[in-house]
MARTOR-308416 format. One record per residue (C-alpha): residue in three letters; x, z, y. Coordinates in Angstrom, 1 decimal. Layout:
N
residuo=Ala; xx=X; zz=Z; yy=Y
...
END
This chain:
111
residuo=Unk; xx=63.3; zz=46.3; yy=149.0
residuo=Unk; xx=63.4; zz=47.9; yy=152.5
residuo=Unk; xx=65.8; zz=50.9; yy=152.7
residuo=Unk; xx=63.6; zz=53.6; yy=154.3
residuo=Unk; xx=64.7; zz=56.4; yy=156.2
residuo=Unk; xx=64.5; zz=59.8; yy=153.1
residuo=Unk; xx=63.9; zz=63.1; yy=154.0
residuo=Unk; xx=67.0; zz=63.9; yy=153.5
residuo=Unk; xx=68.9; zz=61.7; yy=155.9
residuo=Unk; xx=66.6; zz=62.7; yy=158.7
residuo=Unk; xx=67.3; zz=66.4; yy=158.4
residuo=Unk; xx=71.1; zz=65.5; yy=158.1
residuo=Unk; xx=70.9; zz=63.2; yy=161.1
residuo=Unk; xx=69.1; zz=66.0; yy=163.1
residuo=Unk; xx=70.9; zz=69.1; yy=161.6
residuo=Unk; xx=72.9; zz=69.8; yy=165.1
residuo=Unk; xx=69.3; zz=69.1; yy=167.0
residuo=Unk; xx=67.3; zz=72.0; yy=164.3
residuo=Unk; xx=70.3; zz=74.7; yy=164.6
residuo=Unk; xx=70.0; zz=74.2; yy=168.2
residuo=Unk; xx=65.8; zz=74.6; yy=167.9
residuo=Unk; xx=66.2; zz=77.6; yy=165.0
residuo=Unk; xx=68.7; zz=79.7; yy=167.6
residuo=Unk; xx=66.8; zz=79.0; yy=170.5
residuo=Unk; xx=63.5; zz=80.1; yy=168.5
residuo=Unk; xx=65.8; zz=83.1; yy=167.1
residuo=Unk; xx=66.9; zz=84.0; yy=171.1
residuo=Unk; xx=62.5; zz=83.9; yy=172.1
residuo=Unk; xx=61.8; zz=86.1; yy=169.4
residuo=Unk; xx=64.5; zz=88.5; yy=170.4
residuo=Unk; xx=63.0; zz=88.4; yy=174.1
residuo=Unk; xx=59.7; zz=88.4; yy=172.8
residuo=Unk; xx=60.8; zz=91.6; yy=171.1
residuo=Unk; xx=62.1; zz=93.3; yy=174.0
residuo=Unk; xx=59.2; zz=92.1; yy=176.1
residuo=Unk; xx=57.3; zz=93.9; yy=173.3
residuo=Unk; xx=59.4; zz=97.2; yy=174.1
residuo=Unk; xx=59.2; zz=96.7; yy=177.9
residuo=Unk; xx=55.3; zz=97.1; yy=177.7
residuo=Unk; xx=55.2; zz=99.9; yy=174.9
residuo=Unk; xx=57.7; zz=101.8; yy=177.0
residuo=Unk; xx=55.5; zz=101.5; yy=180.5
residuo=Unk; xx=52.1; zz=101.9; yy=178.4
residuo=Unk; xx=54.2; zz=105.2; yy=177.0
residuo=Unk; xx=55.2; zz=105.7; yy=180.8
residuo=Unk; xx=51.9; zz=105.6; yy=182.2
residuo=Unk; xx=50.0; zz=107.6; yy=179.3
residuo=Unk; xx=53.1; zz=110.7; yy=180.5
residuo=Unk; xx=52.5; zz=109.9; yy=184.3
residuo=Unk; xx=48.5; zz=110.1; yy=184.0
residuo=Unk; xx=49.2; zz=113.4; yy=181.9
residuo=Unk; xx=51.2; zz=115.1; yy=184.9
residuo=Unk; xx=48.7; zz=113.9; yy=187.1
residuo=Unk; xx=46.1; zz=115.5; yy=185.5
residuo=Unk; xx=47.8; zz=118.9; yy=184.6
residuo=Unk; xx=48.6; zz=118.8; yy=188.9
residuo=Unk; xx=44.8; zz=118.1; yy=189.7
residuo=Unk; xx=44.3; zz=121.0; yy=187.3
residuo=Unk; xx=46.6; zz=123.4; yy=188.9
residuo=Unk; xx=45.5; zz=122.5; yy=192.5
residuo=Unk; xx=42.0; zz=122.8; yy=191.3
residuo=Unk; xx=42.3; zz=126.5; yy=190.3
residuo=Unk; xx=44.3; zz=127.1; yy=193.5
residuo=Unk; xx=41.3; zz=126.1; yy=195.6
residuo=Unk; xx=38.9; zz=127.8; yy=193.1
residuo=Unk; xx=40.4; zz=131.3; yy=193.6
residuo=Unk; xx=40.9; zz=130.6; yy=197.4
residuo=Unk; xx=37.4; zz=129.7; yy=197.7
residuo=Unk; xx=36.4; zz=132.8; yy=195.3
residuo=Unk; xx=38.7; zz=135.1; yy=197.3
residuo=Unk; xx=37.1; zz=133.8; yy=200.6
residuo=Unk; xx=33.8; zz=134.4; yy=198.9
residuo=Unk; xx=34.5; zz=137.8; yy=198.3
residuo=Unk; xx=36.0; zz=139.1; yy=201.6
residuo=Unk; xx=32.5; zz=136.9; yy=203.2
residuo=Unk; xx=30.8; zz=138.7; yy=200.8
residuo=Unk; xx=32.3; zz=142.1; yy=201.7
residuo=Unk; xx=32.6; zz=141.4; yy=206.1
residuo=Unk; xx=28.3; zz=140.1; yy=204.8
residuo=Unk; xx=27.6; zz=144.4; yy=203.4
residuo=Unk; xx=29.5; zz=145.7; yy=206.2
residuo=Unk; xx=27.3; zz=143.8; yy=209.0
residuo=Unk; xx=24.4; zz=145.0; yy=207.0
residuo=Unk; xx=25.1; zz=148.5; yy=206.3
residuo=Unk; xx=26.0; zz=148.6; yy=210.2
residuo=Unk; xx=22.7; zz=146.9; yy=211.3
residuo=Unk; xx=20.8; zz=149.1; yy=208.4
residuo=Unk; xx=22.2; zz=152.4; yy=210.2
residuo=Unk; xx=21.2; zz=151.0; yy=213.6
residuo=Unk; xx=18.0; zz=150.3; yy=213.2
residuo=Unk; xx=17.4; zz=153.4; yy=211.4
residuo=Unk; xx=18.7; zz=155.2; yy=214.1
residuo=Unk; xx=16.1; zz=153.6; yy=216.0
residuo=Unk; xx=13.7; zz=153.9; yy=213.7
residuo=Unk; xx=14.7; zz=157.5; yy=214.2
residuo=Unk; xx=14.2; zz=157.5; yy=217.6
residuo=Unk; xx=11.0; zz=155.9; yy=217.1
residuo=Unk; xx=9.5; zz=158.3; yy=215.0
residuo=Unk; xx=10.8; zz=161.2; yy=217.4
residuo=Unk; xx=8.8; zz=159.5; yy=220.2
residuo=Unk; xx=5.8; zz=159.0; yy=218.0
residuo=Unk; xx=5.8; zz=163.0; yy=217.5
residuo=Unk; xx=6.6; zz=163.9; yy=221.2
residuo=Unk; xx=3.1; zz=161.6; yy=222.1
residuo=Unk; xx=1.3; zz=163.2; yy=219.0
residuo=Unk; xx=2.6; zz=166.8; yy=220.8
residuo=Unk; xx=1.8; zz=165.7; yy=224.4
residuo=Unk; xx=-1.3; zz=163.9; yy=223.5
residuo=Unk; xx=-2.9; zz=166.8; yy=221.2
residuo=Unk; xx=-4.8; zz=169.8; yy=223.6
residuo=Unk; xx=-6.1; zz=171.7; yy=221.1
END
């Protein structure tokens, strides 16, 4: 009969060469693990820095809507002043106008 190799005597001749394969798989999960917690903590890190950016587009945003609002109003207000200022002018001439009319009526009228 041949004497083969058993299952046994292969796993005692390579004992030393699996511990050394088991710790070396042990050490990849462990960096696999902190790999793992690298990522999660930078996904976790971006999802905060995308927050803060947001919440600072935000706040600028209503800073330049109430500038723009506030500029709207003052245009708004210098925009009424013009007017009432051209409204009175042109009354006055309207005015003036009407005067004249009557002073032709007046001068043209001999009865």
């Amino acid at each position: 009969r041949k004497q083969g190799v058993t299952l046994k005597d292969t796993v005692s001749n390579n004992k030393p060469s699996i511990n050394i394969l088991f710790e070396q798989t042990k050490s990849n999960i462990l960096k696999i693990d902190n790999l793992i917690n690298q990522i999660t903590q930078t996904i976790d890190d971006l999802d905060l820095k995308s927050e803060k950016i947001k919440k600072k587009i935000k706040e600028e945003n209503e800073s330049l809507k109430k500038s723009i609002e506030e500029r709207e109003k003052r245009l708004f207000g210098e925009l009424e002043e013009i007017n009432k200022e051209k409204k009175l002018q042109l009354n006055n001439q309207l005015e003036l106008l009407e005067e004249k009319k009557i002073s032709f009526q007046n001068a043209c009228d001999f009865t």
